[in-house]
N, C-alpha and C positions, 0 to 999 in steps of 0.2 A: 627372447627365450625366457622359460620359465627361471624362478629365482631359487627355485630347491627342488627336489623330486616330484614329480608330480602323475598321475594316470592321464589321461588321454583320451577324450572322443573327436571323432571326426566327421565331416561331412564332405560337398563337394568346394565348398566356400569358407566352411568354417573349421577351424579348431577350439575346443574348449577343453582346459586345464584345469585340474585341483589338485586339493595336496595329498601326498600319500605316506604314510607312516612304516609301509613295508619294502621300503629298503629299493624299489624298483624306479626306476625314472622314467617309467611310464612312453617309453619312445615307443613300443612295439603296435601304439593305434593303427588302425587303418581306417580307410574310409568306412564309413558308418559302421565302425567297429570301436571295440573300446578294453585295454586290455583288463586282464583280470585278476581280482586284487580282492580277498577275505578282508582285509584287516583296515586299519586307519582309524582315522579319530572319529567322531559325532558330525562333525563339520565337512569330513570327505566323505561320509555316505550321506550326508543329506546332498551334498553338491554331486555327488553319483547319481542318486534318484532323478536330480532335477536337466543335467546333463540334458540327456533326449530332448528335452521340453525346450530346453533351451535354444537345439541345435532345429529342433521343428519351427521356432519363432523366427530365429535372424534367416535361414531360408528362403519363408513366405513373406517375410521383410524386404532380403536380397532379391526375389523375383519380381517384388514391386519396383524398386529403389533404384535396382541397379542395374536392370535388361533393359535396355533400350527401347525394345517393343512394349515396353509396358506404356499407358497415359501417364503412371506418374515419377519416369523415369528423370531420376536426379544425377549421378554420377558412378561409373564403376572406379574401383581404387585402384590407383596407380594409371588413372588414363591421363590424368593433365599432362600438358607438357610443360617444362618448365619450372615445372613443379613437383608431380609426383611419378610421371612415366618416365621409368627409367628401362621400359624395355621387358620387363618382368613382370608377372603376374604371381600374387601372393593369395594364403588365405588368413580370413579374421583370425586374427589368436583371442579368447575369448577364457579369463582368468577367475576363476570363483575361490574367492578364499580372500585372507584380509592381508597374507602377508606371502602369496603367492609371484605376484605379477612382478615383473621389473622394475618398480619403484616402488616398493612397501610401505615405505614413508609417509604418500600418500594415500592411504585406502584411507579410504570412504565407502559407504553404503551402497553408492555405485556413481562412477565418473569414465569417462574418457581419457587415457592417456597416449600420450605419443612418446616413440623410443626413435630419438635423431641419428639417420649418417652422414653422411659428407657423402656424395654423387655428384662426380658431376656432369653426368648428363641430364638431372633436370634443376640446371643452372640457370640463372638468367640476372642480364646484366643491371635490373631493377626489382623487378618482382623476386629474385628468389639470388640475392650476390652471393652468399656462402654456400649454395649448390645444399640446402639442407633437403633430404628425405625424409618426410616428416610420416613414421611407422603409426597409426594407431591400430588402437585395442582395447578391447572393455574390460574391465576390470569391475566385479563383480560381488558382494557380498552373499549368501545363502540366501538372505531374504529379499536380494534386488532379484536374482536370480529368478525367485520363485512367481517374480513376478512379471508379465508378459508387457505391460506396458512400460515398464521400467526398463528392461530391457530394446524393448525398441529406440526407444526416447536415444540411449545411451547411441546405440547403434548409428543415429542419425547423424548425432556428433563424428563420430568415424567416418564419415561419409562427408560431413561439410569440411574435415581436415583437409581432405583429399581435392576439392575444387580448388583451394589455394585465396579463397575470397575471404573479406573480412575477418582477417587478423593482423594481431600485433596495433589498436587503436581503441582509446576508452571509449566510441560510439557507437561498436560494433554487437557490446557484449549481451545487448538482449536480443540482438535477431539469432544469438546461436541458439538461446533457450526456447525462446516463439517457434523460431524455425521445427527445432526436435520437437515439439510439442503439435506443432500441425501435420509433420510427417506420420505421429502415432494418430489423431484425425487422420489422415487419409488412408491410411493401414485398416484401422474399423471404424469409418465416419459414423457406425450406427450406435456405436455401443460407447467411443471414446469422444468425449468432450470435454478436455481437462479444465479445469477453473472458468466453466463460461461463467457460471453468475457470477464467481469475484471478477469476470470483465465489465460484465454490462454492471455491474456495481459503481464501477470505477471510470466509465467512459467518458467522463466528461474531464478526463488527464490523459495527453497526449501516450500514443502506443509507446514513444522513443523513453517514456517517464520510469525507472523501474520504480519509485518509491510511491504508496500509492498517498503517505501526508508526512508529514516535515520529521515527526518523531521515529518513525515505526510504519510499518505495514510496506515491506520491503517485499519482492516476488511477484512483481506486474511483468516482469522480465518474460516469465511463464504461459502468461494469460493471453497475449493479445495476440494471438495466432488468429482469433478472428479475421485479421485483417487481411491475412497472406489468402483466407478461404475467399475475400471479397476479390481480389488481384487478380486470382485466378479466373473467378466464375466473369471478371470483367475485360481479363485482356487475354485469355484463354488457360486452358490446362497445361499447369508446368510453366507458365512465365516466373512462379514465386520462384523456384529450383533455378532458371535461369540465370537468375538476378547474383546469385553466388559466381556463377563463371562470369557473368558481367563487372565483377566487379575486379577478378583477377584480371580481365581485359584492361581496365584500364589504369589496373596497376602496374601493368608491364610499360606505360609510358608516364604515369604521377610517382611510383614507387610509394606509393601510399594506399592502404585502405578506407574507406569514404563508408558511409552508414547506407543503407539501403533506399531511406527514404532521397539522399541527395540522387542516387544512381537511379532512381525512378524517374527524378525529374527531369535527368536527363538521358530517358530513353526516349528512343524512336517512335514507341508503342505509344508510349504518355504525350511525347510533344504533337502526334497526330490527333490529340483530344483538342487540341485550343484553348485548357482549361488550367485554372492554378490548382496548387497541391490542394489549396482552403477548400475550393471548388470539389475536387477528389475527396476530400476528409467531410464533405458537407452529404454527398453522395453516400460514401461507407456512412456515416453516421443515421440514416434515412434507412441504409437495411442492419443497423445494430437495431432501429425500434422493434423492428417482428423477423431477426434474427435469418435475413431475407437472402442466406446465401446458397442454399443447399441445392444439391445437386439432381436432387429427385425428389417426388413427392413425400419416399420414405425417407430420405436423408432431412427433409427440413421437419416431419414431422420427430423424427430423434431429435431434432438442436431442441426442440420446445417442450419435448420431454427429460432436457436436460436444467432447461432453466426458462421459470416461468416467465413469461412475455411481462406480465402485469405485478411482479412482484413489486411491493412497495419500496421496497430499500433500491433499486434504480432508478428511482425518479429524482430530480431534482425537486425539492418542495419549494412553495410559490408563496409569499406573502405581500399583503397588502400594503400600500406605503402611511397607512395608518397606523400598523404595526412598528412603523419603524420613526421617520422623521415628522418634523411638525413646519419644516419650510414653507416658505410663497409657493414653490416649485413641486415639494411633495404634494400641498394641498391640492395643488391644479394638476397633477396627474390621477390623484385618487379621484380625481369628478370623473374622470375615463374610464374608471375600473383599471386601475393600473394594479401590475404585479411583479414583484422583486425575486429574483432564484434567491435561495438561501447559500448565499458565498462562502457562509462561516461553516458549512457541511459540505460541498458540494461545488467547488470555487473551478468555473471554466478556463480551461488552459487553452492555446492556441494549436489549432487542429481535434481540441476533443470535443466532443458530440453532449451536451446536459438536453436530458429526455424528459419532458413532462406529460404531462397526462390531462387531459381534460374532457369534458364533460357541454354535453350541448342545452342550454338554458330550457327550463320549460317550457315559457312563453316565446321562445327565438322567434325570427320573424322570417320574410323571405329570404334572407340576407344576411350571413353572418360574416366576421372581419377580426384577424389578427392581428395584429401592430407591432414589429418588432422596434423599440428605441434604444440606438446607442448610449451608453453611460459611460462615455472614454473622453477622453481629452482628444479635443483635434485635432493634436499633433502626434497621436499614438498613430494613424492610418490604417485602423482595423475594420477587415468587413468581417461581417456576419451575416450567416445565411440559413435560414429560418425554414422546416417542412414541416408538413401536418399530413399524416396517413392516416387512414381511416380502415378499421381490422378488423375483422370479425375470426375471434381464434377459433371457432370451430370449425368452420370451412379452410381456414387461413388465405381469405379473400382479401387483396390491401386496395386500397382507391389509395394513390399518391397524388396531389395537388403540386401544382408547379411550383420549386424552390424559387421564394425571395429574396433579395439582398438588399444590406443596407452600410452606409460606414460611417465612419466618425468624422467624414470631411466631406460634402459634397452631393452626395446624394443620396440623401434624405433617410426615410423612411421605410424597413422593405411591410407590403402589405399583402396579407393572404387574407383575398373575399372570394365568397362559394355561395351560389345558390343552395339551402339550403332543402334537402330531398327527401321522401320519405324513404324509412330505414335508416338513414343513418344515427338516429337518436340510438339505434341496436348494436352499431358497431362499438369498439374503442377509439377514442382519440386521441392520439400520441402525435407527439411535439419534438421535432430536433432541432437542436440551435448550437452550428457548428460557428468559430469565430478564429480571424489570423489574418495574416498580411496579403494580398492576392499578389504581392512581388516577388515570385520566387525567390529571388536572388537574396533575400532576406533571412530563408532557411537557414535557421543555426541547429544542426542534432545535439539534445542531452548527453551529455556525460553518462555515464554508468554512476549511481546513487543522484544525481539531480534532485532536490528535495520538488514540490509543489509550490512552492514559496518565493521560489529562485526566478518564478516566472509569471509575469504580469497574468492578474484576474482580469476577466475581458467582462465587463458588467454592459448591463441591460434593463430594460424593463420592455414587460406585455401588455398592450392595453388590448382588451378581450372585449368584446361587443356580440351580443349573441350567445358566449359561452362564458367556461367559468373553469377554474382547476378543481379535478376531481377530488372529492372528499377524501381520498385516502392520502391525495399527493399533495395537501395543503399544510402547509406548517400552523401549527398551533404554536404557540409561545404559551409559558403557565401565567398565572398573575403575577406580577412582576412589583416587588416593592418599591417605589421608586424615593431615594436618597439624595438628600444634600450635605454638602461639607458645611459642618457646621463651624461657627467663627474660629471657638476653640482648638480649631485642629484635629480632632479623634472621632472618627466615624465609627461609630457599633453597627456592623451586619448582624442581621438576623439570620442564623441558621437553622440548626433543629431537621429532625428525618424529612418533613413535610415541604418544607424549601427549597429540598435537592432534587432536579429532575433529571433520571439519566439518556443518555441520548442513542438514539437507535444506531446500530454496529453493522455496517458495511460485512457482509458473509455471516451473519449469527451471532453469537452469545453477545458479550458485552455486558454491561454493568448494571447492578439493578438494585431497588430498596427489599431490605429485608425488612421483618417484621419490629430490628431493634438498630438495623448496622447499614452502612454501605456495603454491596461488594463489590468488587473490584470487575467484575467479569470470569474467564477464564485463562492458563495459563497459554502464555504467547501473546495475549489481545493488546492492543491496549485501545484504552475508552478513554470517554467523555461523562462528565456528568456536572450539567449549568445549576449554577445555584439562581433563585429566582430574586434578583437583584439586577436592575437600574441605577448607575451611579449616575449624576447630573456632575457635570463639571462647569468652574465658571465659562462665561459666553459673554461676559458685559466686557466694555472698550475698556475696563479699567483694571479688569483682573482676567486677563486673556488666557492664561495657564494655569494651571494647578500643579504645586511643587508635591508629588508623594515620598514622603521620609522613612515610613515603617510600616513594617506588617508584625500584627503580634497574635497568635492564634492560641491551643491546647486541644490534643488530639492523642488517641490511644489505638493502637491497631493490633491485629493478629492474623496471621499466616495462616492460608487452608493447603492443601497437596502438600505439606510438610515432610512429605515421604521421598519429594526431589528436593534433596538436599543442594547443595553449591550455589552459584552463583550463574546466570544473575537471577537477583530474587525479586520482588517486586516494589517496585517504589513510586512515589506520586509526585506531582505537583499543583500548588494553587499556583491560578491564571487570572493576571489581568488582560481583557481585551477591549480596546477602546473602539466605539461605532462612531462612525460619522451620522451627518443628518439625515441622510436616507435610510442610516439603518444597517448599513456598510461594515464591516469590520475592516477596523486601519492596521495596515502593517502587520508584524508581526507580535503576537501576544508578549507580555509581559512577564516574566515566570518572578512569581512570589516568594516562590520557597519552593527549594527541592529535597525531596525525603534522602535519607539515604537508603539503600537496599534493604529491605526488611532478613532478618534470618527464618529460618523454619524452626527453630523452637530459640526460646521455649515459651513463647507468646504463638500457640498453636490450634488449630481449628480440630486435629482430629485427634478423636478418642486413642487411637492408635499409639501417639506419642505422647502421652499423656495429656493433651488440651482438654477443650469443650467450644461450641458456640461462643463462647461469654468470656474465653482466657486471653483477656485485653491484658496487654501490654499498661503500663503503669500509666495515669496522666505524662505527658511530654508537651514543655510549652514550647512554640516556634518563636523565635524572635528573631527578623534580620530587618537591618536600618536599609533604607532605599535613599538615594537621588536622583529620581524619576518624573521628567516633565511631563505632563499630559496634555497634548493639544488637540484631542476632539472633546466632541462637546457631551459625550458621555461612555459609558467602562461599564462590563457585565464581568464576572466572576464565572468562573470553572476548574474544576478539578479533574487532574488529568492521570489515569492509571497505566502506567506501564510496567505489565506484570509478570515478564522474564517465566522463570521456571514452576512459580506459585503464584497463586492470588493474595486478595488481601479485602480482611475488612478494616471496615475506618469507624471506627468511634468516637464520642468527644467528653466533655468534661459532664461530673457528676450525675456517668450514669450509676445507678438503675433509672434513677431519677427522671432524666432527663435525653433524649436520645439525640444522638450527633449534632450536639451545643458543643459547636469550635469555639462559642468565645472569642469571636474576629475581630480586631480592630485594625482598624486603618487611619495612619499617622501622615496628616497633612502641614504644608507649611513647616512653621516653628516648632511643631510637636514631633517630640519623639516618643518611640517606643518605651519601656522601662527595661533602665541597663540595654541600651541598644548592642552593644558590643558582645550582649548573649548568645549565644548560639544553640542551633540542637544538637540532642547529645541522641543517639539511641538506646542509652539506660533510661533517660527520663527524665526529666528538670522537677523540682517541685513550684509548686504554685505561687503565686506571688508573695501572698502573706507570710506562708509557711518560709517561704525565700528569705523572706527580710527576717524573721526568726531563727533562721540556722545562722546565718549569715552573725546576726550577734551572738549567739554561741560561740560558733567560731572567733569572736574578738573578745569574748567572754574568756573563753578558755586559756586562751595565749595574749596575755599582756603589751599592748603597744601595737599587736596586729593589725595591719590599715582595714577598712571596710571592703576594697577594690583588691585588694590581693587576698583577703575571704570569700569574695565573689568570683575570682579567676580559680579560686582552689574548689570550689562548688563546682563552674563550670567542667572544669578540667574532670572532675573524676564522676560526674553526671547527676548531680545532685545527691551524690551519697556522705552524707555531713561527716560520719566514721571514717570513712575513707578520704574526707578530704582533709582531717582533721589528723587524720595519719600520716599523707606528706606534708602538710605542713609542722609537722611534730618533725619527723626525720630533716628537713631541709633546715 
């Protein structure tokens, strides 16, 4: 029931609730009637207006969803047994307003709630021991309301409550979001495609992944409904829907819920394939290339007017092993035309699909030849499986060549050769290259957050004969300084605006050079931006590791959208990443130094609050000591922006002058940073010289003063010599 007065629309299915300010409790609705009410706030005549709309949407929802004679009949509520049929038939209560519904607490913008009773007649002695009825109901905001696919989305969730499938287990929790997200797809396949390009962006990280990289870019959960559209179109209409009461089945004997993908592997439908999940995930990834699922000519042509087939930010880029390593091994694949995925962007997880793109040589001959090579330790037991479809998007004609395999023990090489015919230099040539165990019984499902990190990169190389990666999908690298540690200890990078290259953003914006600054990108993002630095690290028998002790930089920033105040605000970090010989990124990056939150003023970008362009923040020097081994044979530098509610630019030491001169040093061996034990302040440090000048002040000023508790009282109050000079006056 409602949680205060409220007016009243109805249908034959639904109910929908708002608030009312004139004293009425709104009981006297009837069906598609609604009582009658002058008065209330702003918020109950906008939720009045949109009422109808409302009740018009979940309707044409519920005749899809929930009648049995529909194709894409999922569940009516209250029919499980065991779980929610307890003999009754009810309708949706459907709550607009933030502090209307039965648990106010939680409003949100718009969510699914469930209001519990004890029944026991849909008890059961594993799947359901406390006899719970689990009531939901939407709960609604004015502007979820207003919006029809929001509301469906929500809807959906009410409806997967009701199967009794995948809950209460941390593997479950992105098929709830996929799920509602393919239902509103199949509501208006023509018009609704939510986040397909942030999928095919992201394809080459497992569906079960929600995080789409270690830091940030969280909401994969949402996206990969793609896959349920493949399920269907491959083991018929309504098997995704299925798979929710499949999995109550056989929770009534595990008392456990299981993730979807293990209940696929062990369905009936799947086990009559003779194929592994890799095998299935190698398949879906062959029609994620030209988006190959749709149900009619107009439905596949809406997916491709929802997201372009050839856009450049879905490809995995390809680089040469010249680019990267100088090995016996490198060199004698670069005679092959061999080609590296770029890991460090685009790192393939087990089950996901990395798409490339290529291009057929001018001169090709009769005969052209793919070469998939594993890059995995023998004892990893990974196969991979390799397609090349051939596309012409304006017909959307595909020629798919038969899928090869290869693995990291045994048997060999997978190879795709093709008579090579005319027209096909016309088409597009797109590349899938799906990788993972073919043992089922190896299937472990992600957690809910699982970073990309948590799970082995499955690496490769292409040796291309006849083709070539297309110009657009080829990685460039800039000119790259390449450094050595010098005897001394202290490495100077070179920075300055023209050494920063920032790196292209999975969904748009992301970080770019201004004419004086770095920016950060936009709010929510966060980027990447490679400084063009090659570190060499020792490699002789005699100095096998290099000991890193300090990083010591100077940097000045300023806040833009300083008009969203609070937290979180944006902050950065510098990255060590170490490459192996091929070129590889090892492990996990190194973090240098991490900013703290920047504020929104009063180091501010907009006129508004009083900033400009150019209201940098005071120099701030970074200084933290390291004990950091480095065991590959060389380290590239990046800067990493994670920028919360605002952005940010980055500037460095003596501008006008000079534009983003960090001033970098890197402290090896015996060498340390100066005054290791400094830290950042977010007031600002002062510069070295000026340091050791205040610093005698300060023992100038107060008699007997040591030089190290002058320097903790700098630190402590941020480099403000008055202010430090003032508690150490009081103390």
């Amino acid at each position: 029931r409602a949680h205060r007065e409220c007016e009243t629309l109805e249908s034959a299915h639904v109910t929908v609730r708002w608030g009312s300010t004139n004293g009425n409790n709104g009981n006297n609705g009837g069906s598609n009637g609604s009582n009658s009410s002058n008065g209330g706030s702003a918020e109950a005549a906008r939720a009045r207006k949109c009422a109808p709309r409302v009740i018009a949407t979940l309707e044409t929802a519920w005749a899809a969803l929930c009648d049995e004679a529909s194709n894409d009949y999922f569940v009516a509520p209250y029919s499980t047994r065991g779980w929610s049929a307890d003999g009754r038939r009810r309708k949706l209560n459907v709550y607009i307003g933030a502090s209307l519904h039965p648990w106010p607490h939680a409003a949100a913008h718009a969510h699914q709630g469930t209001h519990v009773e004890r029944v026991s007649a849909v008890g059961h002695p594993k799947a359901n021991k406390e006899s719970k009825l689990h009531h939901s109901f939407l709960a609604l905001s004015c502007g979820a309301a207003e919006d029809e696919r929001t509301v469906c989305h929500e809807f959906a969730h009410c409806l997967q409550m009701h199967t009794g499938g995948h809950v209460d287990s941390p593997y479950v929790g992105y098929q709830w979001e996929a799920h509602a997200e393919y239902c509103t797809h199949l509501l208006r396949p023509i018009d609704w495609a939510p986040g397909l390009r942030h999928f095919l962006e992201t394809s080459h990280l497992p569906v079960d992944m929600t995080n789409a990289s270690d830091d940030g870019g969280a909401g994969r959960q949402y996206i990969v409904w793609p896959l349920y559209a493949y399920l269907d179109k491959r083991f018929g209409r309504g098997f995704v829907h299925s798979m929710w009461h499949a999995d109550f089945v056989q929770r009534q004997s595990s008392g456990i819920s299981r993730d979807l993908i293990s209940n696929l592997r062990d369905s009936a439908a799947f086990r009559a394939l003779g194929i592994s999940l890799c095998q299935l995930f190698s398949a879906f990834g062959v029609c994620v290339l030209t988006l190959d699922w749709g149900l009619s000519d107009a439905h596949a042509a809406a997916l491709q007017r929802h997201a372009d087939v050839l856009a450049c930010a879905r490809f995995t880029p390809l680089r040469t092993f010249a680019e990267s390593g100088t090995t016996a091994r490198a060199r004698a694949q670069q005679s092959l035309c061999a080609w590296l995925p770029d890991s460090s962007t685009r790192p393939l997880k087990r089950f996901g699909a990395a798409c490339h793109r290529l291009t057929l040589d001018a001169n090709v001959g009769e005969v052209a030849r793919i070469t998939l090579l594993p890059r995995m330790n023998d004892e990893a037991q990974v196969s991979f499986y390799v397609s090349l479809v051939f596309f012409d998007r304006e017909t959307r004609r595909r020629i798919v060549l038969p899928t090869e395999r290869a693995t990291t023990s045994g048997a060999g090489l997978a190879c795709i050769t093709w008579v090579v015919e005319n027209g096909q230099e016309c088409m597009e040539m797109l590349l899938s290259v799906t990788g993972g165990s073919d043992d089922d019984a190896e299937f472990a499902p992600c957690e809910w957050g699982k970073k990309p990190s948590q799970l082995p990169t499955l690496r490769y190389a292409l040796l291309l004969e006849g083709c070539a990666p297309h110009k657009d999908a080829t990685l460039t690298r800039p000119p790259m300084h390449a450094l050595q540690i010098p005897e001394h200890g202290v490495l100077c990078i070179p920075t300055g605006l023209a050494n920063f290259f920032p790196r292209l953003r999975l969904g748009g914006g992301g970080p770019s050079l201004t004419c004086r600054d770095i920016r950060s990108g936009n709010p929510g993002e966060m980027s990447y931006v490679d400084l063009a630095v090659r570190l060499g690290l020792p490699t002789d028998s005699s100095v096998s590791q290099a000991l890193l002790t300090g990083v010591q930089f100077v940097y000045r920033n300023l806040c833009g959208y300083s008009n969203a105040t609070g937290s979180p605000g944006p902050k950065f970090q510098l990255r060590l990443v170490q490459v192996d010989a091929d070129g590889d990124d090892c492990d996990t990056p190194l973090v240098l130094f991490a900013s703290p939150e920047l504020d929104a003023a009063p180091f501010c970008f907009d006129a508004c609050n009083g900033g400009s362009p150019i209201n940098y923040s005071p120099e701030i020097v970074a200084t933290r000591a390291l004990n950091e081994t480095l065991r590959c044979q060389s380290a590239r530098l990046q800067l990493v922006f994670i920028n919360g509610r605002r952005n940010m630019h980055l500037q460095g030491a003596d501008f006008p002058q000079k534009l983003v001169d960090l001033e970098l040093k890197l402290f090896f061996g015996g060498a340390e940073p100066l005054s290791g034990a400094r830290q950042i302040s977010p007031r600002g440090m002062p510069r070295d010289g000026q340091l050791q000048a205040e610093v005698s002040f300060l023992c100038e000023a107060i008699p007997d003063l040591e030089q190290n508790l002058a320097l903790k009282a700098l630190v402590a109050n941020g480099g403000d010599v008055n202010a430090a000079l003032s508690a150490l006056m009081s103390s």
